[in-house]
C-alpha positions in Angstrom: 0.0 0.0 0.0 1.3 3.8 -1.1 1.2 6.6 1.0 -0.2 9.7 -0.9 3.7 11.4 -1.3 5.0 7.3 -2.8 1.6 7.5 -5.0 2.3 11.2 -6.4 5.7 10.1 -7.1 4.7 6.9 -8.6 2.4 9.0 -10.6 4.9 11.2 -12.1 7.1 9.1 -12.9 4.8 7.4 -15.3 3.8 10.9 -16.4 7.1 12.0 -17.0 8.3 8.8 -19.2 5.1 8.9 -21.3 5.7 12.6 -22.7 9.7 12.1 -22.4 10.2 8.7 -23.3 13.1 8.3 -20.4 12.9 8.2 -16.2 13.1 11.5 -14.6 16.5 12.5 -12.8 15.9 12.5 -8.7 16.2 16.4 -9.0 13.0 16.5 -11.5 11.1 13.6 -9.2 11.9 16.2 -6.2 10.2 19.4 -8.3 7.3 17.9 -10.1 6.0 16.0 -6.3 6.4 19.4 -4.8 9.7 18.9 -2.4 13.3 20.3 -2.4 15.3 17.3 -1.0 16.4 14.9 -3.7 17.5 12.7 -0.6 13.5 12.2 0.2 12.6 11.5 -3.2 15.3 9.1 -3.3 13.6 7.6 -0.4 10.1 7.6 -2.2 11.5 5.6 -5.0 13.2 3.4 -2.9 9.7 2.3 -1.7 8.1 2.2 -4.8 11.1 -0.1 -5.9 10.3 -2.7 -3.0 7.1 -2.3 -3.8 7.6 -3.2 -7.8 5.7 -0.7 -9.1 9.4 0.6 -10.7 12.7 -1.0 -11.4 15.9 0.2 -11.0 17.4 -0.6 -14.3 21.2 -1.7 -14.3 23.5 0.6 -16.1 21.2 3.5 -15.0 22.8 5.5 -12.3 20.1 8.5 -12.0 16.6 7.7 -12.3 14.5 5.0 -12.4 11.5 4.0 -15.2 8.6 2.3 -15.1 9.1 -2.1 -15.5 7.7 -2.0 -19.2 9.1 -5.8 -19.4 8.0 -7.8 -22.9 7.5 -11.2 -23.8 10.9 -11.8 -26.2 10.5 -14.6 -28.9 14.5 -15.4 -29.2 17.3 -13.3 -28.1 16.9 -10.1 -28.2 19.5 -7.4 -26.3 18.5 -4.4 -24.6 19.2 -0.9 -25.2 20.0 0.7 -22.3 20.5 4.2 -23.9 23.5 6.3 -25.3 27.1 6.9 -24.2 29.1 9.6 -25.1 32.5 9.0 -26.8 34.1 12.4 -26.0 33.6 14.1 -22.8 31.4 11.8 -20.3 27.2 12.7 -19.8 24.9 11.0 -18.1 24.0 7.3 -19.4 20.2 8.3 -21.0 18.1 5.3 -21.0 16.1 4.3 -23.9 13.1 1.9 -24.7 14.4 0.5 -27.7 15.3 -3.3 -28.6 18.0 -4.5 -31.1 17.3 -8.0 -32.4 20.5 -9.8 -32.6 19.7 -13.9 -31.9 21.8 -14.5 -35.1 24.8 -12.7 -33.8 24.9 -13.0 -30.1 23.8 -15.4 -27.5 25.4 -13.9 -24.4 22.6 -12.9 -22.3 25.3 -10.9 -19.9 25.5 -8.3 -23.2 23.8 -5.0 -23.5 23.8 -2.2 -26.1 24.8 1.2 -26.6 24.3 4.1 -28.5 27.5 5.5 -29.3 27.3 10.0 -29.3 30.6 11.3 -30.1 33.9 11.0 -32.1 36.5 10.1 -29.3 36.9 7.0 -30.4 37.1 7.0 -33.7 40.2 5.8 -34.5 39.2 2.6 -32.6 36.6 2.3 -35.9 33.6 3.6 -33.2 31.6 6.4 -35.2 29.1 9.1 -33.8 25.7 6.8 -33.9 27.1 3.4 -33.9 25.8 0.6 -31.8 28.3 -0.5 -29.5 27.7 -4.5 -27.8 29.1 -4.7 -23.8 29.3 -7.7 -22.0 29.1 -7.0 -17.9 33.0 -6.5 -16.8 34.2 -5.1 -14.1 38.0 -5.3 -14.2 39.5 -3.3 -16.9 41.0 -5.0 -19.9 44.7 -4.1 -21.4 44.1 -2.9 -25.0 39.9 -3.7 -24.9 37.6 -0.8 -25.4 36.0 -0.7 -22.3 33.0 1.3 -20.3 34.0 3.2 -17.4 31.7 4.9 -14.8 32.8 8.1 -13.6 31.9 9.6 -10.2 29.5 7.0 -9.7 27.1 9.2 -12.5 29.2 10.1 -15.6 29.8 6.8 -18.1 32.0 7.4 -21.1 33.6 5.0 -23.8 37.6 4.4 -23.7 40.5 2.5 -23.0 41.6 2.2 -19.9 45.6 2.0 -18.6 46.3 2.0 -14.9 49.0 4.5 -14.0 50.4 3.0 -10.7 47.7 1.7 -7.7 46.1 4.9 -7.1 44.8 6.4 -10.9 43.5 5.7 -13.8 43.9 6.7 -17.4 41.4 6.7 -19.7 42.3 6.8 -23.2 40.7 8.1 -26.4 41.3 7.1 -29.7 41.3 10.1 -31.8 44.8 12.2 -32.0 43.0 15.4 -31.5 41.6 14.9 -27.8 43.6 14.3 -24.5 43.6 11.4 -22.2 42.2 12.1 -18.7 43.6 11.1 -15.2 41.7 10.1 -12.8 41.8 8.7 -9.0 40.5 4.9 -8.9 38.4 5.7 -6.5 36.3 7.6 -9.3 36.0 5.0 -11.1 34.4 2.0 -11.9 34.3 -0.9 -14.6 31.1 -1.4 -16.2 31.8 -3.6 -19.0 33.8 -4.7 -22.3 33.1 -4.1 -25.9 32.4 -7.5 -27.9 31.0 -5.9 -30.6 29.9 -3.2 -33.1 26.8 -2.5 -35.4 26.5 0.3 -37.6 23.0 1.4 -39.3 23.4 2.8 -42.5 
């Protein structure tokens, strides 16, 4: 059962992925129910998560969306939005599905939308469809996808410095790797493959 404040939220949330087509960020949840604390909205989707009327989808570090699960006839992988390959945004989620039984049967794989020409000289282009398998230890000379500040994910390759930072690499001459401490960051997954839609 809902209190009125979980039942609001509940409500916008549907609300706001009908007319958007993605999950609200906790900031919007906290503004369209009326509040300023992101912390009790984050409390109010909590309770709406143990009470499955949303799920928290994997690879989505701000928001949550409605479970708008489908029966699948053969293997079908999930989009679970865009990543940026240049400077690192917010993962976005989407609602779409890429058929791809005759191609992959590793149900540990997910799929992303490639935005941005960082790694380009990888063969990754602006708009590509990018195949991860779930990884979270970083592998030498594998294009990999990195979470940043527990919010930020961006594509690259990854080279550990010494114990304490990270390096992540992109593969275009024109932009500059990035440092980071490896406390900031965290492994998400692999690239096993590539699609391009012409």
């Amino acid at each position: 059962m809902l209190t009125r404040k979980q039942q609001q939220t509940y409500d916008f949330i549907t609300k706001y992925c009908k007319k958007f087509g993605e999950p609200p960020l906790l900031r919007q949840i906290a503004e369209g129910i009326g509040i300023k604390s992101k912390g009790v909205a984050h409390r109010y989707v909590e309770a709406l998560v143990k009470e499955r009327k949303i799920k928290k989808l994997a690879y989505r570090h701000r928001g949550n969306t409605i479970n708008h699960k489908k029966t699948l006839n053969g293997l079908r992988i999930k989009s679970f939005g865009k990543i940026v390959a240049g400077s690192p945004i917010d993962a976005v989620s989407d609602k779409d599905i890429i058929e791809l039984d005759h191609i992959f049967s590793n149900e540990k794989c997910f799929a992303l939308k490639v935005q941005g020409n960082s790694m380009v000289e990888a063969g990754i282009n602006d708009g590509d469809w990018v195949i991860v398998e779930k990884q979270n230890k970083p592998i030498a000379s594998k294009i990999m996808v990195i979470l940043i500040d527990n919010q930020d994910v961006t594509l690259k390759y990854v080279k550990q410095v010494d114990p304490e930072t990270i390096k992540l690499l992109p593969a275009n001459k024109d932009l500059t790797p990035k440092t980071y401490n490896i406390s900031r960051i965290s492994i998400q997954g692999v690239i096993v493959g590539q699609i391009r839609v012409y």
